[in-house]
C-alpha positions in Angstrom: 0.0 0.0 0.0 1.2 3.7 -1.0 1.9 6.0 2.0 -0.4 9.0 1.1 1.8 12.8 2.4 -1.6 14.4 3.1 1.1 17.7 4.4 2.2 17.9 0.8 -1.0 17.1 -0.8 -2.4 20.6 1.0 1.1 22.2 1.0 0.8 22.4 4.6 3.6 22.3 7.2 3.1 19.8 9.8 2.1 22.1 12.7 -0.4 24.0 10.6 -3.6 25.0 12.7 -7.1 23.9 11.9 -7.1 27.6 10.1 -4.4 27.0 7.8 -5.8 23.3 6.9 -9.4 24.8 5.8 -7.5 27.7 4.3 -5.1 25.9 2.0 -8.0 23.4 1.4 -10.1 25.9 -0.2 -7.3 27.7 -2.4 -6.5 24.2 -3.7 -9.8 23.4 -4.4 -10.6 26.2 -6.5 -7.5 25.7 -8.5 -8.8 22.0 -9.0 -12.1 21.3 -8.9 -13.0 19.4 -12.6 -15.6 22.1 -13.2 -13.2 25.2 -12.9 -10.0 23.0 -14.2 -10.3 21.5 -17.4 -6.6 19.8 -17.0 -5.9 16.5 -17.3 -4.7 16.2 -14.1 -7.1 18.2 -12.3 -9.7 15.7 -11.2 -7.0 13.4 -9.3 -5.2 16.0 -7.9 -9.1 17.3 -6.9 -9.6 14.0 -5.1 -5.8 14.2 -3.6 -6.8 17.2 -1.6 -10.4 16.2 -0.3 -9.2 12.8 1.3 -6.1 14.9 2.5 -8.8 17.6 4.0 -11.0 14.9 4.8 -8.4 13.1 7.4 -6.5 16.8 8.7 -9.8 18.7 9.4 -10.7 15.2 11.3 -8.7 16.5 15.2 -8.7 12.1 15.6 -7.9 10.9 12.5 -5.0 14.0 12.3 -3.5 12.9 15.6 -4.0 8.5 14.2 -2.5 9.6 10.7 0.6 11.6 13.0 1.7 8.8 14.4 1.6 6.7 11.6 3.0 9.6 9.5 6.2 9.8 11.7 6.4 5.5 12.0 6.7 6.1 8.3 9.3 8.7 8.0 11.8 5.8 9.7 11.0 3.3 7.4 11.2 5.9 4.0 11.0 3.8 0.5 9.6 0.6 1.9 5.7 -0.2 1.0 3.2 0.7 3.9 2.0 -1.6 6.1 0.3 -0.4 9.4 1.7 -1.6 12.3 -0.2 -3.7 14.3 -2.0 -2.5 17.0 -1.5 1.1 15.7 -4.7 2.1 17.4 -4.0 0.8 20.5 -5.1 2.9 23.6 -6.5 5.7 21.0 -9.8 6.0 20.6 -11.2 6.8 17.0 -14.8 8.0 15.5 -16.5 5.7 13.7 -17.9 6.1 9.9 -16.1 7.7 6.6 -15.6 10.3 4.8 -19.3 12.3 3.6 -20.9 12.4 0.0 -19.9 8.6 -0.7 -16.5 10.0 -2.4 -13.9 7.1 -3.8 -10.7 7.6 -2.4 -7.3 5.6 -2.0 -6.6 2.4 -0.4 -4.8 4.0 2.2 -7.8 5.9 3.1 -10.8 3.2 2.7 -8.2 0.5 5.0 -7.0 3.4 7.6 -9.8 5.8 8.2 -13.2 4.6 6.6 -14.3 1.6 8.6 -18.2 0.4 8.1 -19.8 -0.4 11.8 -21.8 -3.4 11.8 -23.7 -1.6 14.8 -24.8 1.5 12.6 -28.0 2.0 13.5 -28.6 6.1 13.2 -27.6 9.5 12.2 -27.3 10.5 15.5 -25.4 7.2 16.9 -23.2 7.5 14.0 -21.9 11.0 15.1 -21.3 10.6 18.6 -20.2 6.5 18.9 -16.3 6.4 19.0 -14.5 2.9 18.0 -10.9 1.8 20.3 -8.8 -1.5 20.8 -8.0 -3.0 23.9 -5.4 -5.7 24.5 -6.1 -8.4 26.9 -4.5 -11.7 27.4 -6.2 -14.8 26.3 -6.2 -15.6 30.2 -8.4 -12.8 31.1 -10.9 -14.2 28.2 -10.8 -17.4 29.6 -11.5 -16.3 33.4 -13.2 -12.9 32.8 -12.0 -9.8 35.2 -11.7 -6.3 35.3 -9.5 -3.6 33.9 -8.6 0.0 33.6 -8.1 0.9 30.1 -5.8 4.5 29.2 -7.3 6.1 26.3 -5.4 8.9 24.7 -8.3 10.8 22.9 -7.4 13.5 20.2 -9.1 17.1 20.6 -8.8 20.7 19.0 -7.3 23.7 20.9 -8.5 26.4 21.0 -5.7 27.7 18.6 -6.7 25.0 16.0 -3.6 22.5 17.4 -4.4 18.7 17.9 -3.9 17.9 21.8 -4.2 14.5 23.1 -6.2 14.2 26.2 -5.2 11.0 28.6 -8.1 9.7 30.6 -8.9 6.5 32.4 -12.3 3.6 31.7 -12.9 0.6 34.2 -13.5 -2.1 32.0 -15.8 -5.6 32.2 -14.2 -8.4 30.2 -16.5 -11.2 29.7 -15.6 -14.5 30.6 -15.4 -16.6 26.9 -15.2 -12.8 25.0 -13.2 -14.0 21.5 -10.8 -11.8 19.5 -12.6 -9.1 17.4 -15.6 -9.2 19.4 -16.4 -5.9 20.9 -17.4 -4.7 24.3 -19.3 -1.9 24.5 -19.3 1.3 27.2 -22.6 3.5 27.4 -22.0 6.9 27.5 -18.4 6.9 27.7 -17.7 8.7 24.2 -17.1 12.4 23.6 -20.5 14.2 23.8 -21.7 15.1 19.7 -20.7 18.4 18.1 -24.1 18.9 18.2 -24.7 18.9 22.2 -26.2 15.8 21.9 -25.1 13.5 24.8 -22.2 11.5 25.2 -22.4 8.5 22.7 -21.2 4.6 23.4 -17.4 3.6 23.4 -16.9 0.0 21.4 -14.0 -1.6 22.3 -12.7 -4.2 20.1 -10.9 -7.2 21.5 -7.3 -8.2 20.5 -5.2 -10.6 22.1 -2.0 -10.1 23.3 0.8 -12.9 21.9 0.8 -15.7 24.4 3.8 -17.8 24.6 2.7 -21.2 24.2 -1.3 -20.4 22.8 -2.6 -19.2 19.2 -6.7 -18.4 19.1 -8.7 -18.7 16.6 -12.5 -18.6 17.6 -13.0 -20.3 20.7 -10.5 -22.6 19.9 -6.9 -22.7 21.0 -3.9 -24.5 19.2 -0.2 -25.1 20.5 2.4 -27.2 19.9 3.2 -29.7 22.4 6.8 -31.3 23.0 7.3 -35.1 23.9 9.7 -37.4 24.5 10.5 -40.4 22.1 9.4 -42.5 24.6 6.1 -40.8 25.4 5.3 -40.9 21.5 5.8 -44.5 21.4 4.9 -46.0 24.4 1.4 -43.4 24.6 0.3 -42.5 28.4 -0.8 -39.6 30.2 1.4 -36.5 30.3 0.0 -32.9 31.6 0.6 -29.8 29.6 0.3 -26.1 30.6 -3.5 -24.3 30.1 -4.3 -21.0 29.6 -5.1 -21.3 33.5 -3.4 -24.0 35.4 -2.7 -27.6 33.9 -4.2 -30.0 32.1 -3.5 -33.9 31.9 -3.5 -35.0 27.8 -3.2 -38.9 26.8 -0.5 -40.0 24.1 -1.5 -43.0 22.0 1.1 -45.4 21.5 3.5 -45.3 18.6 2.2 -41.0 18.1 3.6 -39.6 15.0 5.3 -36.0 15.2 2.6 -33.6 14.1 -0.5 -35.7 15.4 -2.9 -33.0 16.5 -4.6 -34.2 19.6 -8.0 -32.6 20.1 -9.4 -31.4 23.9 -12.6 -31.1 23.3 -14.5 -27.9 25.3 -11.7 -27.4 27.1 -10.5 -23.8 24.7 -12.5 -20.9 25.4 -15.7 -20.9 27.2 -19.1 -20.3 25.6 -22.2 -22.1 24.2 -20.6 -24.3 23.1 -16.4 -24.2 24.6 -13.7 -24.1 22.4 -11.3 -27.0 21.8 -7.9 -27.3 22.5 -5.5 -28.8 19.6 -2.4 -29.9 20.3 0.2 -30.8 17.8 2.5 -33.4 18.8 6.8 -32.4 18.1 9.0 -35.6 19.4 11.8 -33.6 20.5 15.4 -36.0 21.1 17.2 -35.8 24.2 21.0 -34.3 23.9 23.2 -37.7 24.2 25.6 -36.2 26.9 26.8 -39.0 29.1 27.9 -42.5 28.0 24.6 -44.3 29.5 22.2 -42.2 27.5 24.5 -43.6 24.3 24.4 -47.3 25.3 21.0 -46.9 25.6 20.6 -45.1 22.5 22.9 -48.6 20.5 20.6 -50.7 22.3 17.4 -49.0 20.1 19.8 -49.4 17.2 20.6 -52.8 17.6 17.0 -54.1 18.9 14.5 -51.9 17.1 14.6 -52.6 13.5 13.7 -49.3 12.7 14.2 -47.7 8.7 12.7 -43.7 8.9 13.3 -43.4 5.4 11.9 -46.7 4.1 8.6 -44.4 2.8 11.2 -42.4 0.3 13.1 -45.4 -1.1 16.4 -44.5 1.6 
């Protein structure tokens, strides 16, 4: 994806005020717009400086596209990707730009993102959209939290200011990644005067060491020993809370997937757990663990590579 320089597209500086934005905007846009401008040119160039206006005017989508603006300026001549969790602990209006207009990818990905909850007008102006990061733990026991949101707002001098402020926070016990958890009244109140509108959280998981969701259900890969793959039994591996006692069949291959059922996630109905099996060999260090190992050689007729014609 192209980076889009929505400074340059205006001609703007980076700390121009709200003034200067609207100001440049419309000089531009009387130089450009297709009716006036019969260029070539002038209908992209038109478009260039409406989603640039679009996102600057915006106090929160000028203080998202900063950040991600100065992220970029590190990384100058590489393609952009967003990092992840780029809105983390910021808090961001729902809904697009107005009229419908087409712009770029960069805009449609970054800043126009359809709400499944749209319901109204009036919801649409006032209901702000944020991410919260939570281990897959808390999502399998529930519990409370106190989420920092950094939420963007206009000076009076027309500067972008971020404003800190703190939200207890529910999670559901059995809440899955991309679902969203919702806050009454804890969004800015609307331009209009209106009252303070709901704060939707969306769930992300934090990278566990040993656990990968998907759903409800929960996949890792589990070590054995040799002797546990071919001699089967019970072994216990870690859980998302505590421990949980898994039975090898005999003669296991490495990459069986083992499947706990409704013990991933809870809901209606639980998650599974899947483990994948990875027969991990002992270090020979001492001269018993290599008698031992002669003795397989010798008394297990054994060929690995009998299946490939070795």
């Amino acid at each position: 994806m192209e980076f889009k320089d929505y400074y340059q597209a205006l001609e703007l500086e980076r700390d121009a005020v709200s003034k200067e934005i609207k100001r440049s905007y419309r000089r531009l846009a009387r130089q450009f717009h297709p009716d006036i401008n019969a260029s070539p040119e002038a209908e992209t160039r038109f478009r260039e400086i409406t989603e640039a206006y679009e996102v600057l005017k915006d106090p929160e989508r000028r203080a998202a596209y900063d950040r991600l603006w100065n992220q970029q300026q590190q990384s100058s001549g590489k393609a952009f990707t967003p990092p992840p969790g780029w809105r983390q602990g910021f808090s961001f209006t729902s809904g697009g730009a107005e009229g419908g207009e087409v712009f770029s990818d960069f805009f449609e990905t970054l800043f126009r993102r359809p709400s499944p909850f749209t319901k109204t007008q009036h919801e649409r102006s006032t209901r702000q959209h944020a991410r919260i990061r939570i281990d897959i733990q808390d999502a399998y026991t529930g519990g409370s939290r106190v989420l920092t949101l950094q939420t963007p707002v206009a000076a009076a001098d027309g500067t972008v200011q971020l404003q800190s402020r703190e939200i207890p926070v529910y999670i559901p016990k059995g809440i899955v990644e991309g679902q969203h958890i919702r806050l009454p009244g804890q969004s800015p109140p609307s331009p209009g005067g209106g009252p303070p509108g709901d704060l939707l959280l969306e769930v992300v998981f934090a990278p566990h060491p040993v656990y990968r969701a998907d759903g409800r259900d929960l996949y890792l890969d589990l070590p054995v020993a040799p002797w546990e793959a071919a001699l089967g039994g019970k072994i216990r591996m870690p859980a998302p809370v505590g421990s949980l006692a898994v039975k090898v069949p005999p003669n296991a291959r490495n990459g069986q997937m083992l499947r706990l059922r409704g013990k991933g996630l809870p809901g209606s109905p639980s998650g599974d757990i899947y483990a994948t099996l990875r027969i991990v060999n002992p270090k020979v260090t001492t001269d018993a663990a290599r008698r031992l190992f002669e003795q397989m050689a010798r008394e297990i007729p054994f060929n690995p590579r009998a299946s490939i014609g070795g």
